[in-house]
N, CA, C and O atoms as a Maestro MAE file, in Angstrom:
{
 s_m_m2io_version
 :::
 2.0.0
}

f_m_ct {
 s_m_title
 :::
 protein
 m_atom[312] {
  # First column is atom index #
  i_m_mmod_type
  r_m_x_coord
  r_m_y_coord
  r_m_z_coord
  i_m_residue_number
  s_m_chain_name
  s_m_pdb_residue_name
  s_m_pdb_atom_name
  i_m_atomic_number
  :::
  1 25 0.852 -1.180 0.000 1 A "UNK " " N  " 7
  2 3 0.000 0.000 0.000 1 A "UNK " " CA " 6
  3 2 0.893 1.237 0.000 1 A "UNK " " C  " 6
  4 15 1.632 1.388 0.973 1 A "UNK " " O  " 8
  5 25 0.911 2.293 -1.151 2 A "UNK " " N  " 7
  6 3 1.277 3.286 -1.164 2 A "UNK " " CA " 6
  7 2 1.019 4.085 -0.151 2 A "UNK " " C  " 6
  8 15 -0.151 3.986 0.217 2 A "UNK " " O  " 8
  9 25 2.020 5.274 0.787 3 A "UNK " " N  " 7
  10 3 1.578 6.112 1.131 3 A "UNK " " CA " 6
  11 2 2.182 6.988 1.000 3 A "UNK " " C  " 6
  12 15 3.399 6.975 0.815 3 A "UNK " " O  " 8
  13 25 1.241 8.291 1.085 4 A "UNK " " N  " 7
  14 3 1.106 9.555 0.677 4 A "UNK " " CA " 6
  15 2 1.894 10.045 2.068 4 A "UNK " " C  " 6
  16 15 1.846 9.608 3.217 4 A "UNK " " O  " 8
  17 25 2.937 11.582 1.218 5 A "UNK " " N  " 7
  18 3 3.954 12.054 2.004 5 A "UNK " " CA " 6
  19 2 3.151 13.789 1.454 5 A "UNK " " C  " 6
  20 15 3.270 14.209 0.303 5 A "UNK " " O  " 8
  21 25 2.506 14.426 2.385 6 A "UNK " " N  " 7
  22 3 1.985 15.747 2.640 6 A "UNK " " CA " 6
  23 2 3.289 16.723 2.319 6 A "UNK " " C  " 6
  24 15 4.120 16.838 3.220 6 A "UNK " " O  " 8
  25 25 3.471 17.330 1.245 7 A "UNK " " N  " 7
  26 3 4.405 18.787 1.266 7 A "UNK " " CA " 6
  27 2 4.063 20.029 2.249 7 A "UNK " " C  " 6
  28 15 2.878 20.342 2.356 7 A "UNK " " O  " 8
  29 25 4.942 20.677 2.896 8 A "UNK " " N  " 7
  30 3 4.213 21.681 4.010 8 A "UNK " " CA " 6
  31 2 5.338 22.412 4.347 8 A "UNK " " C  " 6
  32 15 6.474 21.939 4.353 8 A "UNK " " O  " 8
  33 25 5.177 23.054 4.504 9 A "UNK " " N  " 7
  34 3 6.729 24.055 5.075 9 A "UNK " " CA " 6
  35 2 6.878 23.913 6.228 9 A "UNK " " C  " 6
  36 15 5.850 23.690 6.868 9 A "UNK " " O  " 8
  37 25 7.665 23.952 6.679 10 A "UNK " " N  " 7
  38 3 7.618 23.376 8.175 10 A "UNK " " CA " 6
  39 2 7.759 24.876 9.192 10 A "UNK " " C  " 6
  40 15 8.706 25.636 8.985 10 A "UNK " " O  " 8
  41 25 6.976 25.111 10.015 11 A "UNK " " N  " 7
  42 3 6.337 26.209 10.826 11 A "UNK " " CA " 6
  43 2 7.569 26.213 11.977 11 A "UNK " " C  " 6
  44 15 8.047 27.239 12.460 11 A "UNK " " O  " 8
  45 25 7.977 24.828 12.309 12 A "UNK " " N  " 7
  46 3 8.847 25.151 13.602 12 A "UNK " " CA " 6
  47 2 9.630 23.937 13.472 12 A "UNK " " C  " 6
  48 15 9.643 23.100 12.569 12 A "UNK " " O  " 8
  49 25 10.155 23.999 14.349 13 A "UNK " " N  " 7
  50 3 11.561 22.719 14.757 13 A "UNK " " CA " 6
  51 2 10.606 20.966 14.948 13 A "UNK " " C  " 6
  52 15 11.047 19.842 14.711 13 A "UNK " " O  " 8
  53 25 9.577 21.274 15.322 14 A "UNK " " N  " 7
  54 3 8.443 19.970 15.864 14 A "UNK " " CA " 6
  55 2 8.832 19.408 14.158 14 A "UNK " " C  " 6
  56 15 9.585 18.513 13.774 14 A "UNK " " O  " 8
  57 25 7.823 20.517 13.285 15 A "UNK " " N  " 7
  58 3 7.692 20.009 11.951 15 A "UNK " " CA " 6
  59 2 8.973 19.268 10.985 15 A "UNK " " C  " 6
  60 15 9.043 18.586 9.963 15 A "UNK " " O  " 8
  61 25 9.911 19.863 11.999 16 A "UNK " " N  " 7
  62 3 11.126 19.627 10.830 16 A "UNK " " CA " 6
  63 2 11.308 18.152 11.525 16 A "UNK " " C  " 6
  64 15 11.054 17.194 10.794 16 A "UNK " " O  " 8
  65 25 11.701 17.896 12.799 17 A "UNK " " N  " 7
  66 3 11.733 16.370 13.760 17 A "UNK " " CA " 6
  67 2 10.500 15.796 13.556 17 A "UNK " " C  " 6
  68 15 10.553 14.808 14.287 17 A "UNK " " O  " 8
  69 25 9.445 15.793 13.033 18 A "UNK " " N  " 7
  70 3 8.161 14.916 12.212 18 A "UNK " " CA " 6
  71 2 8.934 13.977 11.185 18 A "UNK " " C  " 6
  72 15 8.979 12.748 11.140 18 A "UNK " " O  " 8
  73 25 9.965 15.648 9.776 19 A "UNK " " N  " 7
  74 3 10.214 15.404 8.607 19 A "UNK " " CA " 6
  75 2 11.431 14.554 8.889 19 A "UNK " " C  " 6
  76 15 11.791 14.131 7.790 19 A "UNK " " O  " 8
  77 25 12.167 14.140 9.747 20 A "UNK " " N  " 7
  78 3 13.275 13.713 10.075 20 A "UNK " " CA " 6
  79 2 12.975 12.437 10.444 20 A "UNK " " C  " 6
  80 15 13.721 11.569 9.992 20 A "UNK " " O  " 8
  81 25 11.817 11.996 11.350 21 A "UNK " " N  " 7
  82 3 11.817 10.995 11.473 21 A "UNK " " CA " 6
  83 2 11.179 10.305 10.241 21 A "UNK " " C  " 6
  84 15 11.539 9.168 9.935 21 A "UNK " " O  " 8
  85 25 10.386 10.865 9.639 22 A "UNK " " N  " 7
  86 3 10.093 10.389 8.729 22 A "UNK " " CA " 6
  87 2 10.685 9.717 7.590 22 A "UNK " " C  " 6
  88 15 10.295 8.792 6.878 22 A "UNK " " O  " 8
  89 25 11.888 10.536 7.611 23 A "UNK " " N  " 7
  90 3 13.255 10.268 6.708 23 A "UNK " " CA " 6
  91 2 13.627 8.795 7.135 23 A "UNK " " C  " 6
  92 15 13.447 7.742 6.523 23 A "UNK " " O  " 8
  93 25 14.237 9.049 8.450 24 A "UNK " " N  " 7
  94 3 14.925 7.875 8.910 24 A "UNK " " CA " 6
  95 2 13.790 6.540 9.145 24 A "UNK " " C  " 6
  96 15 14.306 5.573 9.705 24 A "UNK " " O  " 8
  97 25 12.631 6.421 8.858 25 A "UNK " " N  " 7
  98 3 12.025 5.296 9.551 25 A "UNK " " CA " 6
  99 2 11.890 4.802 8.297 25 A "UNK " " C  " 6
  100 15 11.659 3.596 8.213 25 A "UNK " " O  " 8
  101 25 12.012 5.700 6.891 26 A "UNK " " N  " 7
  102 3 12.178 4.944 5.741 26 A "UNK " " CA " 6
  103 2 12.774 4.894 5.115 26 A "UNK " " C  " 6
  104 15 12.440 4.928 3.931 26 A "UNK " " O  " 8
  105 25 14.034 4.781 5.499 27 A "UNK " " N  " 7
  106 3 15.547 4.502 5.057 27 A "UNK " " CA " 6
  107 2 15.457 2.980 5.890 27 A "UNK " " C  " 6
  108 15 15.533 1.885 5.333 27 A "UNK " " O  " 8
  109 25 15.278 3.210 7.338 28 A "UNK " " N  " 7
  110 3 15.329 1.739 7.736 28 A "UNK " " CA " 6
  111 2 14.542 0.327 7.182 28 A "UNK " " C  " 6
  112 15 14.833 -0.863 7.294 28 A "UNK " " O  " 8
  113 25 13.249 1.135 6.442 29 A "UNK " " N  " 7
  114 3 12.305 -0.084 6.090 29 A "UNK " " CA " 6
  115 2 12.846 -0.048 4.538 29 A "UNK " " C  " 6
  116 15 12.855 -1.191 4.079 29 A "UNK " " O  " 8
  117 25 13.203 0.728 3.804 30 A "UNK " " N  " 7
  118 3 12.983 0.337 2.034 30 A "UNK " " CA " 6
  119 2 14.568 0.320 1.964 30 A "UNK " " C  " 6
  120 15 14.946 -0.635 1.286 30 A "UNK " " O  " 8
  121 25 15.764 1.207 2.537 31 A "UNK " " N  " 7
  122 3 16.712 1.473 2.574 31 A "UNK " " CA " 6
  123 2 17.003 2.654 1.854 31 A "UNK " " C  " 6
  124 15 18.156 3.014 1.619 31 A "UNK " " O  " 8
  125 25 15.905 3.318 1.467 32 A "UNK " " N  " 7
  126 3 16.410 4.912 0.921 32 A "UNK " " CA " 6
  127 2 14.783 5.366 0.510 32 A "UNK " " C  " 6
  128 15 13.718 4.749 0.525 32 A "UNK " " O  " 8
  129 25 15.086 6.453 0.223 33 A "UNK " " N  " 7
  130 3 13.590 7.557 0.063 33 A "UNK " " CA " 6
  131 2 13.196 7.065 -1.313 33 A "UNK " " C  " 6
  132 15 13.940 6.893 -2.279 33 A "UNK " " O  " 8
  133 25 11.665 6.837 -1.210 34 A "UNK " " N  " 7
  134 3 10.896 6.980 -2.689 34 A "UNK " " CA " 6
  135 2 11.060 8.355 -3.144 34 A "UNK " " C  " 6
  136 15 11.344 9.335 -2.455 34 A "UNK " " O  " 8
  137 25 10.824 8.287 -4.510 35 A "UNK " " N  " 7
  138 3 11.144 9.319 -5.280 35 A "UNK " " CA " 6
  139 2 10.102 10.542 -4.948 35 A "UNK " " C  " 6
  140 15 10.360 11.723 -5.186 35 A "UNK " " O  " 8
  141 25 8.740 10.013 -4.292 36 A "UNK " " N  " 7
  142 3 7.951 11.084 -3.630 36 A "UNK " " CA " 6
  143 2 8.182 11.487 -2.429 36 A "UNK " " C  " 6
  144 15 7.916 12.671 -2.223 36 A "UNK " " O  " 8
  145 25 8.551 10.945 -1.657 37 A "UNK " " N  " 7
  146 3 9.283 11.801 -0.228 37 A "UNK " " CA " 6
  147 2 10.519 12.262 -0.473 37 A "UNK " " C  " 6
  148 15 10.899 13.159 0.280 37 A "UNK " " O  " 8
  149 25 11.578 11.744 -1.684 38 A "UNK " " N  " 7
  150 3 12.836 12.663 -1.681 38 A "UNK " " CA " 6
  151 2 12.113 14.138 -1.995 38 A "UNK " " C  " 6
  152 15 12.452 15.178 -1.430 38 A "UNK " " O  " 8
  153 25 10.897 14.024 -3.151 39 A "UNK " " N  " 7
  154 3 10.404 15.667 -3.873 39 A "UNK " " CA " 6
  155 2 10.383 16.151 -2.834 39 A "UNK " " C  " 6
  156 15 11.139 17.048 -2.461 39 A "UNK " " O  " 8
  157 25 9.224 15.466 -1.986 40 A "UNK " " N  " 7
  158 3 8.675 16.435 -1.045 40 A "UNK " " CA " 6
  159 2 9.758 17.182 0.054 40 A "UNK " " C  " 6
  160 15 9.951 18.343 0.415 40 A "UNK " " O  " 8
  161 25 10.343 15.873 0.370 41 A "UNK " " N  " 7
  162 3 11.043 16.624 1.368 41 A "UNK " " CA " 6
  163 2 12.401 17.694 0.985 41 A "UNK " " C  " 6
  164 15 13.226 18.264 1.699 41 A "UNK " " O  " 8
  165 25 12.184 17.648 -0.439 42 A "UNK " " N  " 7
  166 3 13.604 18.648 -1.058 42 A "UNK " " CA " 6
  167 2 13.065 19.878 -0.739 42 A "UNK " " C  " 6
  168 15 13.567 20.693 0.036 42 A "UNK " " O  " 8
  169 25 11.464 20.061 -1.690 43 A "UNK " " N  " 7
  170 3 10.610 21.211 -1.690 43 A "UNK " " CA " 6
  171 2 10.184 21.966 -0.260 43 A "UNK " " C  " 6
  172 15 10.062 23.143 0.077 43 A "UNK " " O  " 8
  173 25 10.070 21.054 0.208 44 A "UNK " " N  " 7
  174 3 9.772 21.357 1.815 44 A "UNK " " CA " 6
  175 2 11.253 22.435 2.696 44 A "UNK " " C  " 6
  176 15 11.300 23.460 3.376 44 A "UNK " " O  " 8
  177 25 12.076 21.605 2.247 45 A "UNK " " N  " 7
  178 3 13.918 22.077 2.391 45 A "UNK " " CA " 6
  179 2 14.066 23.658 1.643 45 A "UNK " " C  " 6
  180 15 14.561 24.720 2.021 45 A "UNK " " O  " 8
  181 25 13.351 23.202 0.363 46 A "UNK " " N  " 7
  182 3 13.643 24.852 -0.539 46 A "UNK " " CA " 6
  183 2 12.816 25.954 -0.145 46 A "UNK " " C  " 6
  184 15 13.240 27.094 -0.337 46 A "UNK " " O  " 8
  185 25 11.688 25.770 0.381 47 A "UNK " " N  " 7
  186 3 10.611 26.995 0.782 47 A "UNK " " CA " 6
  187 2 10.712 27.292 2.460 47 A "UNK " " C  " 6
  188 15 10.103 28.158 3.090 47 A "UNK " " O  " 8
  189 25 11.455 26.521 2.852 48 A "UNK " " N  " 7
  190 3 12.055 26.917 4.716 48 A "UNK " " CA " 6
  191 2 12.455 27.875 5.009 48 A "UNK " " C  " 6
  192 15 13.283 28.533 4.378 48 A "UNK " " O  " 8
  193 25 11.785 28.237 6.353 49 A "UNK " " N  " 7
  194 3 13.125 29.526 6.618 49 A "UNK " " CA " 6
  195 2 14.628 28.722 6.748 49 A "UNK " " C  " 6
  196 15 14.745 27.504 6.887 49 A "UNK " " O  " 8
  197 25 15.579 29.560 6.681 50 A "UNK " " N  " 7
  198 3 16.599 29.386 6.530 50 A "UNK " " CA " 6
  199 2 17.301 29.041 7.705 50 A "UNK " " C  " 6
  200 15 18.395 28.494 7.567 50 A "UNK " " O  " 8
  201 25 16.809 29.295 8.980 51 A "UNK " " N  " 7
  202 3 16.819 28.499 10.146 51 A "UNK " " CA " 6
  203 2 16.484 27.042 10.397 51 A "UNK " " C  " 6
  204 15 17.170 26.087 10.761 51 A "UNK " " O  " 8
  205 25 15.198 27.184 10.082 52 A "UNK " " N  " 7
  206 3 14.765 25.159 9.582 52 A "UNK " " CA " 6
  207 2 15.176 24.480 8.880 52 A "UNK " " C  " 6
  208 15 15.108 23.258 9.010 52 A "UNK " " O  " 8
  209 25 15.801 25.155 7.793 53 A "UNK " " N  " 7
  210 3 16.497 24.541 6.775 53 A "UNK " " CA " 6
  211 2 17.790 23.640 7.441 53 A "UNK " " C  " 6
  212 15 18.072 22.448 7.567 53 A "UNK " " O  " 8
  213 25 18.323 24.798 7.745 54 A "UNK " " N  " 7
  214 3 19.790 24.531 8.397 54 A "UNK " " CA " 6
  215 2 19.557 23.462 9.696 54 A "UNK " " C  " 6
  216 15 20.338 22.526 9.863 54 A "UNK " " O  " 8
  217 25 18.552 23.667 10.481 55 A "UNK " " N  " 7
  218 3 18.221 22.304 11.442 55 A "UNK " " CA " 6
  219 2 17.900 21.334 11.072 55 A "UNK " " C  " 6
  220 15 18.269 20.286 11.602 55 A "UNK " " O  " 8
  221 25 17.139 21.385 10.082 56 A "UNK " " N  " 7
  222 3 16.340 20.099 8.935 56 A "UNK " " CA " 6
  223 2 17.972 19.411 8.935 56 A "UNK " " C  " 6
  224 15 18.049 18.210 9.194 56 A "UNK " " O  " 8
  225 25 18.704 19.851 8.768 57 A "UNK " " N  " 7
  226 3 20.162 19.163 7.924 57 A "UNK " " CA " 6
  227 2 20.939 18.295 8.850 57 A "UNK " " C  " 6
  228 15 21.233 17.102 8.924 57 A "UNK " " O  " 8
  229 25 21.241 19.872 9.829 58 A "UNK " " N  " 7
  230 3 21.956 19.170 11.504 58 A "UNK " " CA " 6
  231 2 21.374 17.956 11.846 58 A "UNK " " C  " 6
  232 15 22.035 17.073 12.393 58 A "UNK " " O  " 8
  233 25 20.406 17.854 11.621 59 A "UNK " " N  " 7
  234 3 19.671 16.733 12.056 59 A "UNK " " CA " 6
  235 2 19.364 15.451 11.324 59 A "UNK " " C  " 6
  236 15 19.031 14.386 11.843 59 A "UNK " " O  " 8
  237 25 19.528 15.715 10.009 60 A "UNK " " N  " 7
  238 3 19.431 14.368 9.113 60 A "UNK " " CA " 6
  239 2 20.856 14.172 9.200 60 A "UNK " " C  " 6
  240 15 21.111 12.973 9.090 60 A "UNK " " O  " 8
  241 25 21.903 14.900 9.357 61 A "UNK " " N  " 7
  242 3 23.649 14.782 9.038 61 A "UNK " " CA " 6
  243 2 23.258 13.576 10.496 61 A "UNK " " C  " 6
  244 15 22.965 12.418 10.201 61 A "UNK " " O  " 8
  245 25 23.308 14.096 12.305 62 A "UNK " " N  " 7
  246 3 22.859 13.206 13.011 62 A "UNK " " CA " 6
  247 2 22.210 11.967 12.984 62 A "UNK " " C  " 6
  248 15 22.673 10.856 13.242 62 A "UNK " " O  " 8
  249 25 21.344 12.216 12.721 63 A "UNK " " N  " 7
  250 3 20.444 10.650 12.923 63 A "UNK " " CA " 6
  251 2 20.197 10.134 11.866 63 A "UNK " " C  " 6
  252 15 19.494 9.136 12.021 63 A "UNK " " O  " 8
  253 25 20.524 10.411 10.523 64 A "UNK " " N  " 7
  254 3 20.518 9.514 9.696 64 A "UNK " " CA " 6
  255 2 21.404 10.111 8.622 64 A "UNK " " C  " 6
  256 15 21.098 11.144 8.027 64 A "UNK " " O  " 8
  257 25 22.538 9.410 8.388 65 A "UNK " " N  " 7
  258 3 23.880 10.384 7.516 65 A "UNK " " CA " 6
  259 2 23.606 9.957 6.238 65 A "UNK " " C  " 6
  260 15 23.674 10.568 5.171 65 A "UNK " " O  " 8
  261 25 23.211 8.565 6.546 66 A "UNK " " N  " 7
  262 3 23.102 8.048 4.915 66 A "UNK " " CA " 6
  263 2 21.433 8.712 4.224 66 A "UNK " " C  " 6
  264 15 21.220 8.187 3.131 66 A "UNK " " O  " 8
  265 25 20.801 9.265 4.459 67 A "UNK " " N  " 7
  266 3 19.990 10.321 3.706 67 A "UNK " " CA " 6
  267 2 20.553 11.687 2.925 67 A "UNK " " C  " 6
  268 15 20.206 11.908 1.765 67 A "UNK " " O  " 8
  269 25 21.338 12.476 3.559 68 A "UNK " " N  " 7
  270 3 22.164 13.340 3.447 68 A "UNK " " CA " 6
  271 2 22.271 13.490 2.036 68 A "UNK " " C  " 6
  272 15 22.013 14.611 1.600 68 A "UNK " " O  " 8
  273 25 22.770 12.120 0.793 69 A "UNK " " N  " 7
  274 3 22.861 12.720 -0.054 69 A "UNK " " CA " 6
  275 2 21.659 13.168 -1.394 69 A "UNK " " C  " 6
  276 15 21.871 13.603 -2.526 69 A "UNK " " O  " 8
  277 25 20.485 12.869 -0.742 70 A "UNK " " N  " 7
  278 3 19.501 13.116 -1.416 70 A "UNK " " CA " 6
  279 2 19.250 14.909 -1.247 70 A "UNK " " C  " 6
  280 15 18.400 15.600 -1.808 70 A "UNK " " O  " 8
  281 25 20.199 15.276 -0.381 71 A "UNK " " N  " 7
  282 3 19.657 16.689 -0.217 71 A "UNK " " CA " 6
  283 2 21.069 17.698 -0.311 71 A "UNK " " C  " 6
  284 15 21.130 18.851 0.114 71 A "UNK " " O  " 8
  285 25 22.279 16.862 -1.050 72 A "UNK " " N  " 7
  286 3 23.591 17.569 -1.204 72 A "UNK " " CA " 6
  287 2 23.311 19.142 -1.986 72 A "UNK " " C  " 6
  288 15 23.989 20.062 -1.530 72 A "UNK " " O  " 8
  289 25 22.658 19.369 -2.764 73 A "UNK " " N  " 7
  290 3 22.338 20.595 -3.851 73 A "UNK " " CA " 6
  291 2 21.714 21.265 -2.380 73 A "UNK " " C  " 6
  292 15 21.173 22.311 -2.740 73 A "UNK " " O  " 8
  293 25 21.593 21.159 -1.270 74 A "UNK " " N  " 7
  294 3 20.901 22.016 -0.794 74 A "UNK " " CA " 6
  295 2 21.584 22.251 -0.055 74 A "UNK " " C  " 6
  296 15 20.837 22.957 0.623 74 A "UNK " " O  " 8
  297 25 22.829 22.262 0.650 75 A "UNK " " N  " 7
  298 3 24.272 21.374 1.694 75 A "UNK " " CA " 6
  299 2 24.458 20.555 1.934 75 A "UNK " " C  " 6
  300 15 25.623 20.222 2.150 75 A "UNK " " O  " 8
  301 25 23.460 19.729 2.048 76 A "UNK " " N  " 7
  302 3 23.620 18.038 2.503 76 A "UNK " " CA " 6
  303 2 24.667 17.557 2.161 76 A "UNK " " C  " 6
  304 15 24.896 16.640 2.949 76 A "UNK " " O  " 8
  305 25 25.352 17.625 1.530 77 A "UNK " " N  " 7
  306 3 26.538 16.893 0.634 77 A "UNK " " CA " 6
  307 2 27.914 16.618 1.936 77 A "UNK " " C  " 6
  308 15 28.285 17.337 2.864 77 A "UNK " " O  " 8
  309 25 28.207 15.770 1.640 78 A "UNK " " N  " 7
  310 3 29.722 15.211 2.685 78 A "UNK " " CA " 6
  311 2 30.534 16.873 2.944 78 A "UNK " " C  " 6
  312 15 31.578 16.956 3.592 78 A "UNK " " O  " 8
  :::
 }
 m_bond[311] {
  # First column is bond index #
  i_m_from
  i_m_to
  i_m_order
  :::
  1 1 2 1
  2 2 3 1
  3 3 4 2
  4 3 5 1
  5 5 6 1
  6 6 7 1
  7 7 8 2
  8 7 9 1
  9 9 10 1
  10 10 11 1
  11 11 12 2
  12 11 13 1
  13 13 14 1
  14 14 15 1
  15 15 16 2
  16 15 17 1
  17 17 18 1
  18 18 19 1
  19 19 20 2
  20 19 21 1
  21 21 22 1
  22 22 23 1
  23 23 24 2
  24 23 25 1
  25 25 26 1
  26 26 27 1
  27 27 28 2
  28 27 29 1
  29 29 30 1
  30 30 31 1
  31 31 32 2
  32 31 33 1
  33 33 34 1
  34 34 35 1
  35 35 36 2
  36 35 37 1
  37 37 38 1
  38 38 39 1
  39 39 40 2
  40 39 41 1
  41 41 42 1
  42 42 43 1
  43 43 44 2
  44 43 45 1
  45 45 46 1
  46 46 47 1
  47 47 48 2
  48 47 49 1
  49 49 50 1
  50 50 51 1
  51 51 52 2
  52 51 53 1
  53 53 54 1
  54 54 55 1
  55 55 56 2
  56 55 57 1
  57 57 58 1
  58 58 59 1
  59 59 60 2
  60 59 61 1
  61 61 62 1
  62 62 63 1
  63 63 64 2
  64 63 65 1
  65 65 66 1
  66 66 67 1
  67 67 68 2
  68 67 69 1
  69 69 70 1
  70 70 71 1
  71 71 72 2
  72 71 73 1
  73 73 74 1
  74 74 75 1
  75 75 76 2
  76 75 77 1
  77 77 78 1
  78 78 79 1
  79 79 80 2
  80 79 81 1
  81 81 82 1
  82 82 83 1
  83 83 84 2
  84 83 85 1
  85 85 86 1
  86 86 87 1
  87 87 88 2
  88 87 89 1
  89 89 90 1
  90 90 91 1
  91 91 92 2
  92 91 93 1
  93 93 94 1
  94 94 95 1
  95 95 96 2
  96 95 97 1
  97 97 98 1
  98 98 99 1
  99 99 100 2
  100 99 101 1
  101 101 102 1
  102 102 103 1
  103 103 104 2
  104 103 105 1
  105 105 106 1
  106 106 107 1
  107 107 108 2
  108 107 109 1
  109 109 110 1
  110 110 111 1
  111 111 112 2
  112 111 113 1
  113 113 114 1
  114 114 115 1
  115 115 116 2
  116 115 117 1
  117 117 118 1
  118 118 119 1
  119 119 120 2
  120 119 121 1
  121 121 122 1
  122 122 123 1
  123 123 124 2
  124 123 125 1
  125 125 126 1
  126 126 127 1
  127 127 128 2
  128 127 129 1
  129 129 130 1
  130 130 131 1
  131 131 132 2
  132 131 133 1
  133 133 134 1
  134 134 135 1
  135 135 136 2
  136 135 137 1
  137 137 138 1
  138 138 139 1
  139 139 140 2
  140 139 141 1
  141 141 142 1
  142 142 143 1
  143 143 144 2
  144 143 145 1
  145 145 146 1
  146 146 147 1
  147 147 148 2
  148 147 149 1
  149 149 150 1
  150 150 151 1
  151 151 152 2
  152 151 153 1
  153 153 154 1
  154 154 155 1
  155 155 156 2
  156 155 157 1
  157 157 158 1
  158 158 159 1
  159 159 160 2
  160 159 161 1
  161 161 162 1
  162 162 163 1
  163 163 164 2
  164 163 165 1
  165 165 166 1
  166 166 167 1
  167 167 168 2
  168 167 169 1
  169 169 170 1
  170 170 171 1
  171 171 172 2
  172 171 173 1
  173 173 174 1
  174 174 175 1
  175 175 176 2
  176 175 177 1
  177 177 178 1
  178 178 179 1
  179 179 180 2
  180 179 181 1
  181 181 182 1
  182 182 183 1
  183 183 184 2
  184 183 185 1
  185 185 186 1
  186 186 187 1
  187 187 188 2
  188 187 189 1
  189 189 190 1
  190 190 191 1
  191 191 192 2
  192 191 193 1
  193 193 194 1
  194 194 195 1
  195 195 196 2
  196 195 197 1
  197 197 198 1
  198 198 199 1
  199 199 200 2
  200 199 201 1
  201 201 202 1
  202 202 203 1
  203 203 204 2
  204 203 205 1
  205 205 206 1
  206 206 207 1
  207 207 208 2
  208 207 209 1
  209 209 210 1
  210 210 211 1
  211 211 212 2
  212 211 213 1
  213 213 214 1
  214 214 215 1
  215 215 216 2
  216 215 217 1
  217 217 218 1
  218 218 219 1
  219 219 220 2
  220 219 221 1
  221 221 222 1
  222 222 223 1
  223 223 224 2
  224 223 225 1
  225 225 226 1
  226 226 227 1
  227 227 228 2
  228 227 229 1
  229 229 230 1
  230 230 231 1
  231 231 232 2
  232 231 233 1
  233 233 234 1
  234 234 235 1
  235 235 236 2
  236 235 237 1
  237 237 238 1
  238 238 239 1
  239 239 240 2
  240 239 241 1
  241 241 242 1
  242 242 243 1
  243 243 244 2
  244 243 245 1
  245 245 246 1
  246 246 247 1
  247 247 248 2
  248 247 249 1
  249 249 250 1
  250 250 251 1
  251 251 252 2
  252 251 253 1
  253 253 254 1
  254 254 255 1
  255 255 256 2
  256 255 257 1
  257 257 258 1
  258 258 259 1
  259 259 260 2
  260 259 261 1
  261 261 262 1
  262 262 263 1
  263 263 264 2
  264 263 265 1
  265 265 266 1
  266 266 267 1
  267 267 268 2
  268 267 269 1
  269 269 270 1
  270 270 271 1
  271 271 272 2
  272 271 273 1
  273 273 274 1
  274 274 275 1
  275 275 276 2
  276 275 277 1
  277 277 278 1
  278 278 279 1
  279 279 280 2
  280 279 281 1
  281 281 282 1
  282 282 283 1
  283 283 284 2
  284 283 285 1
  285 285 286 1
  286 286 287 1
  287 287 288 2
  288 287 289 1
  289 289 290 1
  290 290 291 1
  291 291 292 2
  292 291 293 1
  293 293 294 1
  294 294 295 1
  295 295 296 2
  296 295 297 1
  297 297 298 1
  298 298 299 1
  299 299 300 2
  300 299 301 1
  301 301 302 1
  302 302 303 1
  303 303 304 2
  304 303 305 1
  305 305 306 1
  306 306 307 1
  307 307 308 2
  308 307 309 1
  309 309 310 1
  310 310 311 1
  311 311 312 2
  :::
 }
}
Protein backbone atom coordinates (compact mmCIF):
# COMPACT_ATOMS: atom_id res chain seq x y z
CA UNK A 1 0.00 0.00 0.00
CA UNK A 2 1.28 3.29 -1.16
CA UNK A 3 1.58 6.11 1.13
CA UNK A 4 1.11 9.56 0.68
CA UNK A 5 3.95 12.05 2.00
CA UNK A 6 1.99 15.75 2.64
CA UNK A 7 4.41 18.79 1.27
CA UNK A 8 4.21 21.68 4.01
CA UNK A 9 6.73 24.05 5.07
CA UNK A 10 7.62 23.38 8.17
CA UNK A 11 6.34 26.21 10.83
CA UNK A 12 8.85 25.15 13.60
CA UNK A 13 11.56 22.72 14.76
CA UNK A 14 8.44 19.97 15.86
CA UNK A 15 7.69 20.01 11.95
CA UNK A 16 11.13 19.63 10.83
CA UNK A 17 11.73 16.37 13.76
CA UNK A 18 8.16 14.92 12.21
CA UNK A 19 10.21 15.40 8.61
CA UNK A 20 13.28 13.71 10.07
CA UNK A 21 11.82 10.99 11.47
CA UNK A 22 10.09 10.39 8.73
CA UNK A 23 13.26 10.27 6.71
CA UNK A 24 14.92 7.87 8.91
CA UNK A 25 12.03 5.30 9.55
CA UNK A 26 12.18 4.94 5.74
CA UNK A 27 15.55 4.50 5.06
CA UNK A 28 15.33 1.74 7.74
CA UNK A 29 12.31 -0.08 6.09
CA UNK A 30 12.98 0.34 2.03
CA UNK A 31 16.71 1.47 2.57
CA UNK A 32 16.41 4.91 0.92
CA UNK A 33 13.59 7.56 0.06
CA UNK A 34 10.90 6.98 -2.69
CA UNK A 35 11.14 9.32 -5.28
CA UNK A 36 7.95 11.08 -3.63
CA UNK A 37 9.28 11.80 -0.23
CA UNK A 38 12.84 12.66 -1.68
CA UNK A 39 10.40 15.67 -3.87
CA UNK A 40 8.68 16.44 -1.04
CA UNK A 41 11.04 16.62 1.37
CA UNK A 42 13.60 18.65 -1.06
CA UNK A 43 10.61 21.21 -1.69
CA UNK A 44 9.77 21.36 1.82
CA UNK A 45 13.92 22.08 2.39
CA UNK A 46 13.64 24.85 -0.54
CA UNK A 47 10.61 27.00 0.78
CA UNK A 48 12.06 26.92 4.72
CA UNK A 49 13.12 29.53 6.62
CA UNK A 50 16.60 29.39 6.53
CA UNK A 51 16.82 28.50 10.15
CA UNK A 52 14.77 25.16 9.58
CA UNK A 53 16.50 24.54 6.78
CA UNK A 54 19.79 24.53 8.40
CA UNK A 55 18.22 22.30 11.44
CA UNK A 56 16.34 20.10 8.94
CA UNK A 57 20.16 19.16 7.92
CA UNK A 58 21.96 19.17 11.50
CA UNK A 59 19.67 16.73 12.06
CA UNK A 60 19.43 14.37 9.11
CA UNK A 61 23.65 14.78 9.04
CA UNK A 62 22.86 13.21 13.01
CA UNK A 63 20.44 10.65 12.92
CA UNK A 64 20.52 9.51 9.70
CA UNK A 65 23.88 10.38 7.52
CA UNK A 66 23.10 8.05 4.91
CA UNK A 67 19.99 10.32 3.71
CA UNK A 68 22.16 13.34 3.45
CA UNK A 69 22.86 12.72 -0.05
CA UNK A 70 19.50 13.12 -1.42
CA UNK A 71 19.66 16.69 -0.22
CA UNK A 72 23.59 17.57 -1.20
CA UNK A 73 22.34 20.60 -3.85
CA UNK A 74 20.90 22.02 -0.79
CA UNK A 75 24.27 21.37 1.69
CA UNK A 76 23.62 18.04 2.50
CA UNK A 77 26.54 16.89 0.63
CA UNK A 78 29.72 15.21 2.69
Amino acid sequence: MARTISVLKWESEQDVDNAVRDIRGEMERQGGLTKDTERAMQHSLQVADPDLANYFLREVRKQTPDALHYFQEYGGGA
